[in-house]
SEKOL-366948 format. One record per atom (N, C-alpha, C): residue number from 1; residue in three letters; atom name; x negated, y, z. Coordinates in steps of 0.1 Angstrom, whole numbers, plus 2048, in hexadecimal, padded with zeros to 3 digits. Layout:
N
+-----+-----+----+-----+-----+-----+
:   i :  aa : at :  xx :  yy :  zz :
+-----+-----+----+-----+-----+-----+
: NUM : ALA : CA :   X :   Y :   Z :
...
+-----+-----+----+-----+-----+-----+
//
This chain:
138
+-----+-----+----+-----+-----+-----+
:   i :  aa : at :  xx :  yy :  zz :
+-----+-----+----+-----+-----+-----+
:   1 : UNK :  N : 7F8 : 7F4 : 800 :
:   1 : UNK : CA : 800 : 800 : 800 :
:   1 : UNK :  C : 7F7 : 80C : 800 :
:   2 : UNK :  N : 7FA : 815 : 7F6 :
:   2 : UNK : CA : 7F0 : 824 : 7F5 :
:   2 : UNK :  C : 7FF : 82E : 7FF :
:   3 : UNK :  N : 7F5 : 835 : 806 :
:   3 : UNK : CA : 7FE : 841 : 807 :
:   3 : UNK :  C : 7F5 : 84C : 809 :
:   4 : UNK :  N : 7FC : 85A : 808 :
:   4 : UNK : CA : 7F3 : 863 : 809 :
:   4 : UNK :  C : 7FA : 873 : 813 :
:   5 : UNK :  N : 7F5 : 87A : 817 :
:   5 : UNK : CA : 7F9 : 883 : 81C :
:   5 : UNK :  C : 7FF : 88D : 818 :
:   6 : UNK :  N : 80B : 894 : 812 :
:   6 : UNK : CA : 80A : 8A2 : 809 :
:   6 : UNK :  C : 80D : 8AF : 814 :
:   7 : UNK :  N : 807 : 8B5 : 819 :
:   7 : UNK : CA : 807 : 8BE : 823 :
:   7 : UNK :  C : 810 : 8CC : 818 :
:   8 : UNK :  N : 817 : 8D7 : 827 :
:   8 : UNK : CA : 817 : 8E1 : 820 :
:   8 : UNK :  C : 828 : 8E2 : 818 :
:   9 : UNK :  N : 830 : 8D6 : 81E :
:   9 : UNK : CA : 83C : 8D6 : 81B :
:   9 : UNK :  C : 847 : 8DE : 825 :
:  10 : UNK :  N : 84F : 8E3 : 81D :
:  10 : UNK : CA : 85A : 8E3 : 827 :
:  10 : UNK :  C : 865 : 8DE : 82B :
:  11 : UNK :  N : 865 : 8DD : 83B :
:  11 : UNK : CA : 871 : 8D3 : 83F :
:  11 : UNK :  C : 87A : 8D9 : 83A :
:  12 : UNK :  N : 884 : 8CD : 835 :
:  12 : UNK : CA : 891 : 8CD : 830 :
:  12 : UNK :  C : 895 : 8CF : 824 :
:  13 : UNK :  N : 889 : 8D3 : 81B :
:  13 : UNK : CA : 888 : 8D1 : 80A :
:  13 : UNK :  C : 886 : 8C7 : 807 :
:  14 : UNK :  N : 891 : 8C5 : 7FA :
:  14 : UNK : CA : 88D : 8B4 : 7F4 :
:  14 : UNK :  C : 883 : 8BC : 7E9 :
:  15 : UNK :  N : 879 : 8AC : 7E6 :
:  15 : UNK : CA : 86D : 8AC : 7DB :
:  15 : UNK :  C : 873 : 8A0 : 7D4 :
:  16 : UNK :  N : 869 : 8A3 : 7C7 :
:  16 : UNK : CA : 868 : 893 : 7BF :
:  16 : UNK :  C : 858 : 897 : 7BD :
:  17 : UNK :  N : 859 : 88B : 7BB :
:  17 : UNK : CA : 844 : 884 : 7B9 :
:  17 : UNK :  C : 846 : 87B : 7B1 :
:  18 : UNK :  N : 83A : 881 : 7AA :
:  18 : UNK : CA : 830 : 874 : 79F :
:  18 : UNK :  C : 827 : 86E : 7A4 :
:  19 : UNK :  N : 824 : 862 : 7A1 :
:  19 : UNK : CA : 818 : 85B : 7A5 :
:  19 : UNK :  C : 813 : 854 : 79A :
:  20 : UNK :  N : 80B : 855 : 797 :
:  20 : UNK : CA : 801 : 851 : 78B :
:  20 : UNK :  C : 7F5 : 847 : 791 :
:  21 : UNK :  N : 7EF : 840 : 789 :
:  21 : UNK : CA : 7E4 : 83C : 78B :
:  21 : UNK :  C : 7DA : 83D : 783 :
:  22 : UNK :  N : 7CC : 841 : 784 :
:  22 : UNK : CA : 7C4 : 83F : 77C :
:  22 : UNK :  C : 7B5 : 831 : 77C :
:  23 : UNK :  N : 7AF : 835 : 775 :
:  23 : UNK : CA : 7A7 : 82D : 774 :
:  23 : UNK :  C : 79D : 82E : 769 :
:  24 : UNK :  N : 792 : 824 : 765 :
:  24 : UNK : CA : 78A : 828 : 759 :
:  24 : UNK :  C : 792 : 82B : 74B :
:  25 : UNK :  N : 798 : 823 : 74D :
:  25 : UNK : CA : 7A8 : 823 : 73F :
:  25 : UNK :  C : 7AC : 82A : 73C :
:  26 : UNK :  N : 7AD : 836 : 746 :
:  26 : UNK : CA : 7B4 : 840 : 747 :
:  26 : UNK :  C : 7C2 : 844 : 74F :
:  27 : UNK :  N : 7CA : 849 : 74E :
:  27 : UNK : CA : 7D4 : 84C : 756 :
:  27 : UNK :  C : 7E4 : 845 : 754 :
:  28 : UNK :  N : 7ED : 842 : 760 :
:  28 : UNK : CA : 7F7 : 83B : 75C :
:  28 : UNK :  C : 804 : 841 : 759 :
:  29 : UNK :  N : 80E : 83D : 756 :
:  29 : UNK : CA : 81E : 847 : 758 :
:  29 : UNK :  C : 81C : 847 : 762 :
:  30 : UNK :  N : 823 : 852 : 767 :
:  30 : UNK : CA : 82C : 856 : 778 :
:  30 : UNK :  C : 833 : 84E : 778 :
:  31 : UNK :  N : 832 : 849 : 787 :
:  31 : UNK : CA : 83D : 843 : 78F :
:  31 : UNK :  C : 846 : 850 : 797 :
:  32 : UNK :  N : 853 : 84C : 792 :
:  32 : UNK : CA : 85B : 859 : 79A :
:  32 : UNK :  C : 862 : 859 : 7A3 :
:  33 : UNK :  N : 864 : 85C : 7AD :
:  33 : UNK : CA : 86E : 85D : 7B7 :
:  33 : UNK :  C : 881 : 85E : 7B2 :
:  34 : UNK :  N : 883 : 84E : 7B1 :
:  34 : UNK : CA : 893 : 84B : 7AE :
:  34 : UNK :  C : 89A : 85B : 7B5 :
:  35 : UNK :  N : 898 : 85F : 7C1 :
:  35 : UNK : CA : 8A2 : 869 : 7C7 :
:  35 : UNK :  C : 898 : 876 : 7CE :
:  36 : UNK :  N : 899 : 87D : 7C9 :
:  36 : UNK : CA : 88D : 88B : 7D4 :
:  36 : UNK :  C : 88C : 886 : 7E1 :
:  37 : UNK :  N : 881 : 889 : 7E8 :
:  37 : UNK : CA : 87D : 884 : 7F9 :
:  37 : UNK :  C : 87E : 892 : 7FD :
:  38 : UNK :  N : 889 : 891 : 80A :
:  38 : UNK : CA : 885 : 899 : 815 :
:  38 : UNK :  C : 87C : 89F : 81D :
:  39 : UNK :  N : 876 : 8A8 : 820 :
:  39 : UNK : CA : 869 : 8A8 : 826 :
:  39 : UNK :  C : 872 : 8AC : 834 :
:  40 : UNK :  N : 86A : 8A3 : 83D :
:  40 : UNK : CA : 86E : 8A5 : 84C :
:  40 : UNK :  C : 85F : 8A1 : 855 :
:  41 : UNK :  N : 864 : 8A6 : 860 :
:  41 : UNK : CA : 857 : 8A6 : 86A :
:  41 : UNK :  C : 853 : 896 : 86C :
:  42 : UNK :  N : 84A : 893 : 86F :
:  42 : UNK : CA : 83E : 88B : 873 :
:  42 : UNK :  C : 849 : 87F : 87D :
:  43 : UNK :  N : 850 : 884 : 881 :
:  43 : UNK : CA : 859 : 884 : 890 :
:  43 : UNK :  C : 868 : 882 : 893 :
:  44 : UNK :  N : 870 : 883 : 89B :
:  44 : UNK : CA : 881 : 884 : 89B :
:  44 : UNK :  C : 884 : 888 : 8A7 :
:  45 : UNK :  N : 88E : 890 : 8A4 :
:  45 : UNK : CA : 896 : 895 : 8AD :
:  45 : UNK :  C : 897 : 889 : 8BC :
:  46 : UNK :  N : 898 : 890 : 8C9 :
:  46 : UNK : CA : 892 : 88A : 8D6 :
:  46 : UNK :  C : 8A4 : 87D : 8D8 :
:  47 : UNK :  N : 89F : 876 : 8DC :
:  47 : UNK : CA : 8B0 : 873 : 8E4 :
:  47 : UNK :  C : 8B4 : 878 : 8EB :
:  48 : UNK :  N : 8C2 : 874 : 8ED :
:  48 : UNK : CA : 8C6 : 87D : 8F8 :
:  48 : UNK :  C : 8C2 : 87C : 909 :
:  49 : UNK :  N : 8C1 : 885 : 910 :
:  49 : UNK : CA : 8C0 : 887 : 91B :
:  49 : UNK :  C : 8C9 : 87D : 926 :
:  50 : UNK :  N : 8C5 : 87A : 933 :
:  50 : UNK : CA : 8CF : 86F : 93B :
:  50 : UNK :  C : 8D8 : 87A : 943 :
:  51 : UNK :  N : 8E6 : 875 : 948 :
:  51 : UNK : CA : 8F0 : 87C : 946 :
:  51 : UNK :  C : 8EE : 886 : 954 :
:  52 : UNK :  N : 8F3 : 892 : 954 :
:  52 : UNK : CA : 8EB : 89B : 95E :
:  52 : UNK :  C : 8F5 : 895 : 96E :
:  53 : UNK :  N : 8EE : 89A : 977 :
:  53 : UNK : CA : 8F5 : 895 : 984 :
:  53 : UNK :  C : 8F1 : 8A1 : 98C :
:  54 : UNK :  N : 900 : 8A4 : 999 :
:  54 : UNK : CA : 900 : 8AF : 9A0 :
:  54 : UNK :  C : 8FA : 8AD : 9AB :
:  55 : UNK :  N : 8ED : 8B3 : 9AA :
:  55 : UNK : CA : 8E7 : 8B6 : 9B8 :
:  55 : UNK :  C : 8EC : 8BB : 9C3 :
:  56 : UNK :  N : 8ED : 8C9 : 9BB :
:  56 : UNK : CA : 8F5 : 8CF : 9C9 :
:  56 : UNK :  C : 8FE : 8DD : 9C6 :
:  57 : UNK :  N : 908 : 8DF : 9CA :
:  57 : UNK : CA : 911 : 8E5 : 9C4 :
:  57 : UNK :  C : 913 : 8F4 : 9CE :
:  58 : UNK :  N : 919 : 8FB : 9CB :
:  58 : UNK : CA : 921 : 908 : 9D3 :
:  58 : UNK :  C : 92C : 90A : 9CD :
:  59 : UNK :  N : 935 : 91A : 9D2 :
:  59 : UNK : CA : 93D : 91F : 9CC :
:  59 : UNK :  C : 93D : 924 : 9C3 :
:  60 : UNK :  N : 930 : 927 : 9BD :
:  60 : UNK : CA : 92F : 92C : 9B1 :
:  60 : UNK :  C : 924 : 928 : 9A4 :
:  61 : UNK :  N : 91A : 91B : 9AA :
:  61 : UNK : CA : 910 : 918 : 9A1 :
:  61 : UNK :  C : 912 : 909 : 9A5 :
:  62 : UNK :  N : 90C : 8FF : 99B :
:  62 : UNK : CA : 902 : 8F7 : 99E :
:  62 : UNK :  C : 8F2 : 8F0 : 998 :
:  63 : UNK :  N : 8F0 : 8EA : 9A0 :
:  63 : UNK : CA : 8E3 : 8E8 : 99E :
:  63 : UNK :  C : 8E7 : 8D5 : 995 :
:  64 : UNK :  N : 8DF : 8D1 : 98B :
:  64 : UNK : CA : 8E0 : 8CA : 984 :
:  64 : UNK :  C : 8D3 : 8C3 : 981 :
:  65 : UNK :  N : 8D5 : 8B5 : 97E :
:  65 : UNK : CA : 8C8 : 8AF : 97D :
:  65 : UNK :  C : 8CD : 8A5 : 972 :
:  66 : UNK :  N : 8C3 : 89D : 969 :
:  66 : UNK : CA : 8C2 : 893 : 95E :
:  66 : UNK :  C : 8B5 : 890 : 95A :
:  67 : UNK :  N : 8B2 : 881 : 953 :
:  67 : UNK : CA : 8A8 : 879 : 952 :
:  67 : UNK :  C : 8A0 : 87C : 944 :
:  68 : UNK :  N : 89A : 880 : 944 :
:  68 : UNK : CA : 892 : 881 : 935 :
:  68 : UNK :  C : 895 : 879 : 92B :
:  69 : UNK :  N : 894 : 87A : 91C :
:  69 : UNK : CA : 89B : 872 : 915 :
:  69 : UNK :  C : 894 : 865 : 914 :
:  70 : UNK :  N : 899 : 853 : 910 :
:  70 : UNK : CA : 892 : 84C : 90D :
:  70 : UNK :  C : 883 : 84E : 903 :
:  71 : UNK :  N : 88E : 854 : 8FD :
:  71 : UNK : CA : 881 : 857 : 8E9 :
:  71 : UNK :  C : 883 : 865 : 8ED :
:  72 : UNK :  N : 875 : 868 : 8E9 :
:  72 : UNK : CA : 871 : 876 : 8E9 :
:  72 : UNK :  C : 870 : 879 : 8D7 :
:  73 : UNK :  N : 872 : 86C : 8D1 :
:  73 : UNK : CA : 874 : 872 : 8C6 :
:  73 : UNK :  C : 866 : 875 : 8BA :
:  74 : UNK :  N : 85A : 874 : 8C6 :
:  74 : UNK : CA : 84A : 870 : 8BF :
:  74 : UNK :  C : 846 : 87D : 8C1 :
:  75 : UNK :  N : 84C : 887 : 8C5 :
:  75 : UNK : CA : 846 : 895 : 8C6 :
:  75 : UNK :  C : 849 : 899 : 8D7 :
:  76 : UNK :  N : 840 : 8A2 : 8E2 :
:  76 : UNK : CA : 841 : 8A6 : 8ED :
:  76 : UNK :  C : 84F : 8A9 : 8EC :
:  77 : UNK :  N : 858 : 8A8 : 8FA :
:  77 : UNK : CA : 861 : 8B3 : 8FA :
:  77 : UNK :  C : 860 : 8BE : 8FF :
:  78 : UNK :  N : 867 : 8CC : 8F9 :
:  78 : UNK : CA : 861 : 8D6 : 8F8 :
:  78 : UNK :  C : 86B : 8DF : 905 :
:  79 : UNK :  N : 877 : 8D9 : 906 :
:  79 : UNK : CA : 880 : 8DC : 913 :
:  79 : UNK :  C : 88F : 8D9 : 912 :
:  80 : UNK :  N : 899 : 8DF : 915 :
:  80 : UNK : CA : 8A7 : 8D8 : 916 :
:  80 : UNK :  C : 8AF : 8E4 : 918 :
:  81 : UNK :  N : 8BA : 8E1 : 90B :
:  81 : UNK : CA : 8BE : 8E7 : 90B :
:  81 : UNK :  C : 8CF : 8E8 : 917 :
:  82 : UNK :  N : 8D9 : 8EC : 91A :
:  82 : UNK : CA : 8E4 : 8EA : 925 :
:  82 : UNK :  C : 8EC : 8F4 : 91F :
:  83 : UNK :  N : 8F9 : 8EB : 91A :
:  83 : UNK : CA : 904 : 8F3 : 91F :
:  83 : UNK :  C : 910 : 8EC : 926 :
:  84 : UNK :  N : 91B : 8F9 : 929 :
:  84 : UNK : CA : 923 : 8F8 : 934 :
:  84 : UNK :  C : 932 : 8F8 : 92E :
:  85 : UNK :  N : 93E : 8F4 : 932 :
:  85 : UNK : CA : 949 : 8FA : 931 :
:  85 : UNK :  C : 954 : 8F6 : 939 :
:  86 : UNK :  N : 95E : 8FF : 93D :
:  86 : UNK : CA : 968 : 8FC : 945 :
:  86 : UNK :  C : 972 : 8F0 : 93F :
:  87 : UNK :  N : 975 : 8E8 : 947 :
:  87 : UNK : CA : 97A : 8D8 : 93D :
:  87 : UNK :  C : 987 : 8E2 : 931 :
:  88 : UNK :  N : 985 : 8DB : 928 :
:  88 : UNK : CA : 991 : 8DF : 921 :
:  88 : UNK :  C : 98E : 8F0 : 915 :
:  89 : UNK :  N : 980 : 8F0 : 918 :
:  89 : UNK : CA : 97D : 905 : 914 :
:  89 : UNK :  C : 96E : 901 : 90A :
:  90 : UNK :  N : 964 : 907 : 905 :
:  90 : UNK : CA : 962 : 904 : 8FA :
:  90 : UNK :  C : 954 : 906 : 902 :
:  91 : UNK :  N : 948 : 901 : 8FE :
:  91 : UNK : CA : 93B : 8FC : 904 :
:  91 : UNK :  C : 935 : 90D : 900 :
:  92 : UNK :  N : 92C : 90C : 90B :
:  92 : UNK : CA : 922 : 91B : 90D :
:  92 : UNK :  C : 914 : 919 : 911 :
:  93 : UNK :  N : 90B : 91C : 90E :
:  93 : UNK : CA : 903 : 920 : 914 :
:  93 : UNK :  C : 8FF : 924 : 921 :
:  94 : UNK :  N : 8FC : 917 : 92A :
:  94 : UNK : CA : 8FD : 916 : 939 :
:  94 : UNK :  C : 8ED : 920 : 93E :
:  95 : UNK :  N : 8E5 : 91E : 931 :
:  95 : UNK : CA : 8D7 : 927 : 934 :
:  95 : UNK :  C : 8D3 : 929 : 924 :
:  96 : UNK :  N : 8CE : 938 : 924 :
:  96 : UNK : CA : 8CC : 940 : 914 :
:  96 : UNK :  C : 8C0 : 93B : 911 :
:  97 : UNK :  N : 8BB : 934 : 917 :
:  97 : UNK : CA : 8A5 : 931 : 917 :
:  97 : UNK :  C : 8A7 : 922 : 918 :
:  98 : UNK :  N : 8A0 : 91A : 911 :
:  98 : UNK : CA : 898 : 90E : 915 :
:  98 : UNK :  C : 897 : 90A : 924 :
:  99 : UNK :  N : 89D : 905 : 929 :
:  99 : UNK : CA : 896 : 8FF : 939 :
:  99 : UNK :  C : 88B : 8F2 : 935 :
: 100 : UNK :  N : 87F : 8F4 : 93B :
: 100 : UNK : CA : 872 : 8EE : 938 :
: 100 : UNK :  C : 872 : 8E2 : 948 :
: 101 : UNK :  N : 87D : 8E1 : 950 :
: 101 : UNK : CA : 87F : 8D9 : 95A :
: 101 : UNK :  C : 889 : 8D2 : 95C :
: 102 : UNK :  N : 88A : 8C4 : 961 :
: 102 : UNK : CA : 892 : 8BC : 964 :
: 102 : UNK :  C : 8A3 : 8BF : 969 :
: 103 : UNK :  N : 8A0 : 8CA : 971 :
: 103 : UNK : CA : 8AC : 8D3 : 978 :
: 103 : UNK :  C : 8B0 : 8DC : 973 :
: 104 : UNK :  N : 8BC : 8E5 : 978 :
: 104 : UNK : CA : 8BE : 8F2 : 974 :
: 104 : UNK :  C : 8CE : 8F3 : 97D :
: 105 : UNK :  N : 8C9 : 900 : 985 :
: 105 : UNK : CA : 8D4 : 904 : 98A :
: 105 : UNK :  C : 8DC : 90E : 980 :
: 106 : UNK :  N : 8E9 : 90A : 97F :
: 106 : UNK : CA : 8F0 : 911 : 979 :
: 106 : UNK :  C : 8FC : 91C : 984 :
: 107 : UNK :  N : 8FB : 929 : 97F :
: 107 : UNK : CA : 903 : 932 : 984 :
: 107 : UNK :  C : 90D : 938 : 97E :
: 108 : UNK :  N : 914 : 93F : 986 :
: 108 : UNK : CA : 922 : 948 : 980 :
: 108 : UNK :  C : 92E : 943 : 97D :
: 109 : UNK :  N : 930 : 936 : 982 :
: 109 : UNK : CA : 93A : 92D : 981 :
: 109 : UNK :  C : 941 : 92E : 98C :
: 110 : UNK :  N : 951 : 92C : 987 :
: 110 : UNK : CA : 960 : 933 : 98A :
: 110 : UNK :  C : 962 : 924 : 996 :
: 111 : UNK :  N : 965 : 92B : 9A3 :
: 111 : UNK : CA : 96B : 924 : 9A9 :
: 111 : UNK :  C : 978 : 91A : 9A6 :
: 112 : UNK :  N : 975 : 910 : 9AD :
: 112 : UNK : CA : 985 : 907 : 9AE :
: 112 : UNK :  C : 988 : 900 : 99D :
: 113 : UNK :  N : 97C : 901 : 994 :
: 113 : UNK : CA : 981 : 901 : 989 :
: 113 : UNK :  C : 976 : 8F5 : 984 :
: 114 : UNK :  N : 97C : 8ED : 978 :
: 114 : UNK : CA : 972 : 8DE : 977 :
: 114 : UNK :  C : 968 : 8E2 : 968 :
: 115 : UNK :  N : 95E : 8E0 : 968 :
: 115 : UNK : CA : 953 : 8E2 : 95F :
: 115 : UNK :  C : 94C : 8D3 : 95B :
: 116 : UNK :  N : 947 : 8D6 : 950 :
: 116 : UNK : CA : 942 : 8CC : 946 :
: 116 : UNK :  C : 938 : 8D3 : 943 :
: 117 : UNK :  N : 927 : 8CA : 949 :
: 117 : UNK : CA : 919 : 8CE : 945 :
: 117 : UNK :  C : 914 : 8C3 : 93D :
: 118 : UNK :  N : 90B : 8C9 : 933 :
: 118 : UNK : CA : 906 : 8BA : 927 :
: 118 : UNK :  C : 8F5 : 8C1 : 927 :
: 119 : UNK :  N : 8EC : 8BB : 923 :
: 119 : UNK : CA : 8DD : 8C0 : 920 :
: 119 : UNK :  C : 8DA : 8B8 : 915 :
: 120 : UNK :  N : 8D3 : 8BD : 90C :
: 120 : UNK : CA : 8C7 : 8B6 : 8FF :
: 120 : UNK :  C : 8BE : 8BA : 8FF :
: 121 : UNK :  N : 8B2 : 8B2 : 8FF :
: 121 : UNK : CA : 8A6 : 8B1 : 8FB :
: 121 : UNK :  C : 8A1 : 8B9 : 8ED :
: 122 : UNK :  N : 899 : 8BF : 8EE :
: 122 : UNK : CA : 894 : 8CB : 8E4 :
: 122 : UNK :  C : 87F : 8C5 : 8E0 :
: 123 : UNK :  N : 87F : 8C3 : 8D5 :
: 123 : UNK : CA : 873 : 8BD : 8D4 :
: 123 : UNK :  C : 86D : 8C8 : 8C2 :
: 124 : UNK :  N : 861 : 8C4 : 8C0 :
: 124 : UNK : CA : 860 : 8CD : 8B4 :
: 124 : UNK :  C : 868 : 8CB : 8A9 :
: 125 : UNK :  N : 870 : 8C0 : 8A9 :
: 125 : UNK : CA : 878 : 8BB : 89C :
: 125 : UNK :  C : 883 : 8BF : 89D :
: 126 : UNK :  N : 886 : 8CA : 8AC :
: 126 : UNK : CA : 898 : 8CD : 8AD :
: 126 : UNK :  C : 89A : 8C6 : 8B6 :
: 127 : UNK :  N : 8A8 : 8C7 : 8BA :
: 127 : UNK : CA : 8B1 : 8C8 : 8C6 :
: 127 : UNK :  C : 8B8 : 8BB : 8C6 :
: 128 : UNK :  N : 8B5 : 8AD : 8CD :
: 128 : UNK : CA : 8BC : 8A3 : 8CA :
: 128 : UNK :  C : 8C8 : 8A3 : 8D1 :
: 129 : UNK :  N : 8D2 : 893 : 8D5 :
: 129 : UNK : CA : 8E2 : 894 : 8D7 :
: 129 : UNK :  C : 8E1 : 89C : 8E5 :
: 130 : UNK :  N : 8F0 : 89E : 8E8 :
: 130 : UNK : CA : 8F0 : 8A3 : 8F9 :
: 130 : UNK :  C : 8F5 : 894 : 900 :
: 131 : UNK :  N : 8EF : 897 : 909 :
: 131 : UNK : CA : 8EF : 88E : 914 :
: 131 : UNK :  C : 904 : 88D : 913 :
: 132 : UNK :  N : 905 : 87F : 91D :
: 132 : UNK : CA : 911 : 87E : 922 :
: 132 : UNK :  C : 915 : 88A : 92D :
: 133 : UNK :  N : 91F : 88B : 92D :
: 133 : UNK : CA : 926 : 89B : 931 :
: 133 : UNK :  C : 924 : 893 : 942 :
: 134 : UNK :  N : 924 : 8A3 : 94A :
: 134 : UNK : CA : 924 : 89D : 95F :
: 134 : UNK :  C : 92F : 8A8 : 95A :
: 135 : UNK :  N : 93C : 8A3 : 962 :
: 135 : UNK : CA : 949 : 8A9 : 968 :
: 135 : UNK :  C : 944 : 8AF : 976 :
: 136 : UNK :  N : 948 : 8BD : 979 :
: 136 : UNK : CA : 945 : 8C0 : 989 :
: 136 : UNK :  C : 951 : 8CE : 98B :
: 137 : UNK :  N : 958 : 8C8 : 996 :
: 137 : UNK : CA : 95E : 8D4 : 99E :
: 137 : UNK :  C : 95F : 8DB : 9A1 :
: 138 : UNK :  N : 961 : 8E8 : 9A2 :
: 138 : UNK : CA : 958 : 8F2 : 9AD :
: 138 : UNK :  C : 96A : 8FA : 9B1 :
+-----+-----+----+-----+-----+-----+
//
């Protein structure tokens, strides 16, 4: 099997390629690529994260925890992303930044009222699934 490197692509453009052979003979037809190739990273997107669980709660925040994903996917993870929503209301942004830690307290949340937190793993290839949703109280 020959393979070679072609550096300098961009992700998410398809290519087609010739492959030729030479020799003292001289040179052969291209071999062509039946369908254009994708160019994608080295890597894949992370799995998903293990499902978050409530540390410890108040009247108005909680603090949240989850397990690193099985597959990282072949690339470091870079942090995790979280969002939030009141059961039944449309998912938000529980933090505007990357959290680069296992935890994260979440604030500003409405008494007496039930919330749904999810996290994904964020690696150089993008943002893999969200975790299984934690239901919590407050």
């Amino acid at each position: 099997t020959c393979y070679t490197r072609i550096r300098n692509l961009v992700v998410g453009k398809s290519y087609d390629f010739r492959i030729y052979a030479e020799n003292q003979y001289g040179i052969s037809d291209p071999a062509k690529t039946d369908e254009p190739i994708m160019a994608k990273h080295p890597f894949d997107v992370p799995g998903a994260p293990g499902q978050p669980r409530d540390l410890s709660s108040s009247s108005d925040s909680i603090t949240i925890q989850w397990s690193r994903p099985r597959h990282d996917g072949g690339s470091n993870i870079l942090g995790y992303m979280i969002e939030k929503r009141m059961v039944g209301g449309s998912w938000t942004k529980a933090c505007h930044a990357m959290v680069n830690d296992l935890t994260y307290r979440v604030v500003g949340l409405s008494e007496n009222c039930e919330y749904e937190f999810k996290v994904a793993a964020v690696n150089a290839a993008g943002q893999g699934n969200w975790s299984t949703r934690l239901n919590s109280s407050h």
